[in-house]
N, C-alpha and C positions, 0 to 999 in steps of 0.2 A: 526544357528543364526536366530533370529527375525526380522522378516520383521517391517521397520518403522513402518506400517500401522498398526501390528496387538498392538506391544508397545505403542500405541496412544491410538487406542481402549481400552485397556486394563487402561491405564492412565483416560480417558474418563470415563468410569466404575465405576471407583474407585470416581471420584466426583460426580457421579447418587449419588454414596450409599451416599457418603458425605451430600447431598442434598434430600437426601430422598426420590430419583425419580427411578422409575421401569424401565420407557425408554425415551429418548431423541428424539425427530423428528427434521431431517437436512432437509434443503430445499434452504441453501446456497452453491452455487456449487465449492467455493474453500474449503468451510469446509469438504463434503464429499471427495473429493479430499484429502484433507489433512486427512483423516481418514482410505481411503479404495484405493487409486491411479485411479479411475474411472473418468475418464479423457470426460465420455458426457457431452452433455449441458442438458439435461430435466431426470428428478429424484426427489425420498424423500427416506431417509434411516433414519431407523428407530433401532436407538443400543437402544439394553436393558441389562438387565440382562441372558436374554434367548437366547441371542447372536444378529447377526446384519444381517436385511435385506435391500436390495435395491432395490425397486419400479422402474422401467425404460420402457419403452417401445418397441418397435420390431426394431426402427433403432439401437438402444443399446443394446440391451441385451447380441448376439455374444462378443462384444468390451468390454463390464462389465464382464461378466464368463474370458474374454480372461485378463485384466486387473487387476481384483483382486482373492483375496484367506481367504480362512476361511469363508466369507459371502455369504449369502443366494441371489439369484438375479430373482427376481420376474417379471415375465411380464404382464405388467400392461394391463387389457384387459375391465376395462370400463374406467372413470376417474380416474386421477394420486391420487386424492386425495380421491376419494371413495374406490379407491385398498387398500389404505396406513391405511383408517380406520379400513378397513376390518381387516387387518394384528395384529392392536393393538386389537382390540375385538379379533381375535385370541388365540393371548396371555395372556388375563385377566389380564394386568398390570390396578395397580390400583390409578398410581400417574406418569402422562405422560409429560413431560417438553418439551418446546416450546418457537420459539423464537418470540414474538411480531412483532419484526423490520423486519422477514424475511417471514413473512407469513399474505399474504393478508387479512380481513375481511373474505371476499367468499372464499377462502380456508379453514379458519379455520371454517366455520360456515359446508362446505362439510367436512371435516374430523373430525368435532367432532359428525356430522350425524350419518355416518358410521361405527364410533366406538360406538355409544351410547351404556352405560352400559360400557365401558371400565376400565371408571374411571377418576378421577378431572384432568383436563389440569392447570399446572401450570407455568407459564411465567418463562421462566429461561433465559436470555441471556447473550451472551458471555460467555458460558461452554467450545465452543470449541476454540473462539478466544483466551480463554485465555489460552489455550495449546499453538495454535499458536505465543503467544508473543517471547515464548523460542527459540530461532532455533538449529538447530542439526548440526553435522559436517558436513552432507550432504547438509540441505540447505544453511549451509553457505560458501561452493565451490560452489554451481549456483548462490548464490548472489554476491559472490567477481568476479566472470566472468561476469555477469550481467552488474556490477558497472563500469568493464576495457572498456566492449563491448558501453554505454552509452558514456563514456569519450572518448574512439577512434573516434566514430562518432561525435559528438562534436568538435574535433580538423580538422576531418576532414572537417566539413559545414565551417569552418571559411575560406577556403580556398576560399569561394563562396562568402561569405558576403564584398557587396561592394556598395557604390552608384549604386541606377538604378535598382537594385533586389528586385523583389518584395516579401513580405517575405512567399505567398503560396509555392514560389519555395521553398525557405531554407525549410519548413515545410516538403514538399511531400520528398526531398533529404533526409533529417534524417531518414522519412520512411522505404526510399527506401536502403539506405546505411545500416540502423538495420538489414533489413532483406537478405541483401548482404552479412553482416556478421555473421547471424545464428542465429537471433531472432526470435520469434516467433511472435511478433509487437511489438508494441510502449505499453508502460505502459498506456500510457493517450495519448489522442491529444497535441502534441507535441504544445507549447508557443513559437513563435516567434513574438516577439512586438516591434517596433523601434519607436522613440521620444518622442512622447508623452504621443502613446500608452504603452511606456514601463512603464508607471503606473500606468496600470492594471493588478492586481497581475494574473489575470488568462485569459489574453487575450487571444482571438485567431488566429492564420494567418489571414491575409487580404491579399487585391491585393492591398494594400499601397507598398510603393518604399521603402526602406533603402534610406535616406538623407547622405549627409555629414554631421557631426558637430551632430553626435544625439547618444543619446545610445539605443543600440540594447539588447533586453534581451530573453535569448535560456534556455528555459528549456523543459526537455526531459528525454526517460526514455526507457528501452529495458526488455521486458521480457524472458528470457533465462532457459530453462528447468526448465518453470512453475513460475519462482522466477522474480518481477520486481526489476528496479534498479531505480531512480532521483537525476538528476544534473542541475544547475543552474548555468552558469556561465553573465557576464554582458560584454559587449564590448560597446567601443566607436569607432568610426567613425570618425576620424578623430584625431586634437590635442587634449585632455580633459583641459577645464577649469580649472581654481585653485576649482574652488567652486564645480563643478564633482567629481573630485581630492578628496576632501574634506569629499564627501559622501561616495564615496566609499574607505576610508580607514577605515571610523566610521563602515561602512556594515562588512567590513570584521576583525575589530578589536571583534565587537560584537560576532561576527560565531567563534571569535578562542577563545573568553572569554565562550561560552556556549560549547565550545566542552573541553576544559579544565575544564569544572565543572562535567563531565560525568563520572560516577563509581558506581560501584552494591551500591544500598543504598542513590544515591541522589533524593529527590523528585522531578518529572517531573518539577512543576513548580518552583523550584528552579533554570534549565538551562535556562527555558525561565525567567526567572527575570538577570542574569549574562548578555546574550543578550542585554535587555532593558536598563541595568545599564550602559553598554557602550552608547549605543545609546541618551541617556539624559545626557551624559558627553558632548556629541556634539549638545546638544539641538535641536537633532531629532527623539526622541522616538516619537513624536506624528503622523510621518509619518510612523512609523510598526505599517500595521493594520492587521495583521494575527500572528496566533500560531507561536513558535519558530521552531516546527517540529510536525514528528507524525513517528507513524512504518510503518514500511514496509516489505513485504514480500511476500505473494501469491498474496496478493492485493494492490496498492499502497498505500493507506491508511489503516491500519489498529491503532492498540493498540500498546503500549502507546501514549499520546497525549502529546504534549510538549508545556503548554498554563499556563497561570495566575491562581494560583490559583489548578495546579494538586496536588495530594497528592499521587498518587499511586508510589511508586518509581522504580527504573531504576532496571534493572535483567542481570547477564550475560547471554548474547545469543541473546539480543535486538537488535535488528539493527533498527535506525531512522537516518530520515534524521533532518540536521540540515541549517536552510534555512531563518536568518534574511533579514531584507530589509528596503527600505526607497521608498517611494513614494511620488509624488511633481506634483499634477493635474496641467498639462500645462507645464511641463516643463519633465520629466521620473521619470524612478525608476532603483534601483538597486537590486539586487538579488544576492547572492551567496550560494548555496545550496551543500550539501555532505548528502554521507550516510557514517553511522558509528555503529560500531560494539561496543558496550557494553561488555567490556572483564572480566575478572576475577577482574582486578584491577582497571582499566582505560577503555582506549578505541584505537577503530582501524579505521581510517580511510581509506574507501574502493573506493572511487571515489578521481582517481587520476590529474585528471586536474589543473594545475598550479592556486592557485588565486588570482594572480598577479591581476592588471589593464593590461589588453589586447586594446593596441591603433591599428585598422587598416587602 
């Protein structure tokens, strides 16, 4: 049987030729990851037609030969990016693909040094992200555990959240409970925002107090053998006003209008328009000021986007989160966030937390 890795590569290859390109240079560390299972953090691998090397140096190289198979694993013995040139002058590839967004000026300006005579560097991006959009059966058992491990802890901080708590605490606890329950960390620094700060879509912990009578907004994320997970759920503190009330029914009538518009073949920003079309039912579209969602997987943001105006359309194997809201300077916001699986027909929602209005 074929190791993921080498089916990737071998996938990867097959769009060089598409593209025209002799070899690819990686320098993004979830891509190699997702290529070759080489799990350091300092690297460039370099797939061609002529098969695939990995530049690394002396703390990695043991852990790279131990890690992967079929690739060449090179120890990098002046600069990462002098070695990496060297390797393509090696090879006399004559049309070398690179990604702009992932390689510095001064990188690119040492590795096309060192390769000089190589051959024309061609800006190619998102060759490998866009393998990554699909997920396999395997990633998508680390992400549906991911998504349970996110929502457990989640139920569990609610336990905490009360007047008087400052919200670094609730923050450092989601941490701490992620990796109690066998995460590798947090997707992102975890959003705990109460009152008024809850309308700021990407606050972050303070030593402010949880009030009574305010809403609290918790979002967070668990990385689990390699794959993250994002939830969002919104709490109030106390009794919810009608006009609260209010908001968050529009929040989460919109999230179940854009997760009903999801199936292989819908244009991305067609879900985020179903979203919005609820939200200006309730004449608050003008407080969603962010995308409807985005992918995710190795990395919490990746591809596809889910914003005004996308035109790429949805694929089974997607997994995004879908995450409307409403925002109201001086007064909070509301949030309610899921990931969801992109199925053959429809779709599957992987993050299980009630999304009721939770009054505490």
């Amino acid at each position: 049987m074929k190791s993921p890795f080498s089916e990737r590569c071998r996938k990867l290859k097959k769009q060089l030729e598409a593209s025209e390109l002799d070899a690819l240079l990686v320098t993004k560390r979830s891509n190699w990851y997702y290529l070759t299972g080489f799990t350091g953090d300092a690297g460039a691998l370099v797939v061609s037609r002529k098969g695939i090397t990995l530049i690394t140096d002396g703390r990695f190289t043991v852990q790279a030969k131990a890690e992967t198979a079929g690739i060449r694993v090179l120890l990098q013995r002046k600069g990462l990016y002098e070695d990496t040139g060297e390797v393509l002058k090696r090879q006399a590839v004559k049309r070398i693909g690179f990604d702009p967004q992932q390689l510095s000026v001064a990188q690119w300006n040492t590795v096309r040094k060192a390769s000089r005579g190589a051959g024309a560097w061609v800006a190619s991006s998102g060759l490998v992200e866009t393998l990554r959009m699909r997920k396999e059966s395997a990633e998508l058992t680390a992400m549906r555990k991911a998504a349970l491990l996110a929502g457990q802890v989640l139920e569990g901080v609610l336990k905490l959240l009360k007047p008087g708590v400052r919200e670094t605490e609730i923050g450092a606890e989601i941490e701490y409970q992620m990796r109690k329950q066998g995460a590798a960390g947090v997707s992102f620094e975890s959003i705990v925002a109460s009152g008024p700060r809850s309308a700021l879509p990407h606050a972050h912990p303070t030593a402010k107090r949880v009030r009574k009578n305010e809403l609290v907004v918790l979002d967070l994320g668990a990385i689990l053998h390699h794959y993250c997970s994002d939830i969002t759920r919104t709490i109030y503190v106390g009794r919810t006003p009608p006009r609260i009330r209010n908001w968050y029914q529009a929040v989460k009538e919109a999230q179940q209008a854009a997760i009903a518009a999801i199936r292989p073949g819908v244009m991305c920003g067609d879900v985020d328009a179903a979203a919005r079309q609820v939200l200006a039912g309730y004449g608050l579209d003008q407080y969603f000021v962010h995308s409807t969602g985005h992918g995710l997987g190795l990395e919490v943001h990746e591809e596809p986007r889910l914003a005004r105006g996308q035109k790429r359309k949805l694929e089974a194997g997607n997994v995004i989160t879908i995450e409307p809201g409403v925002y109201v300077a001086g007064v909070g916001g509301i949030r309610i966030e899921d990931d969801v699986l992109v199925t053959a027909t429809s779709s599957e929602v992987l993050t299980r937390v009630t999304r009721d209005l939770i009054e505490l």
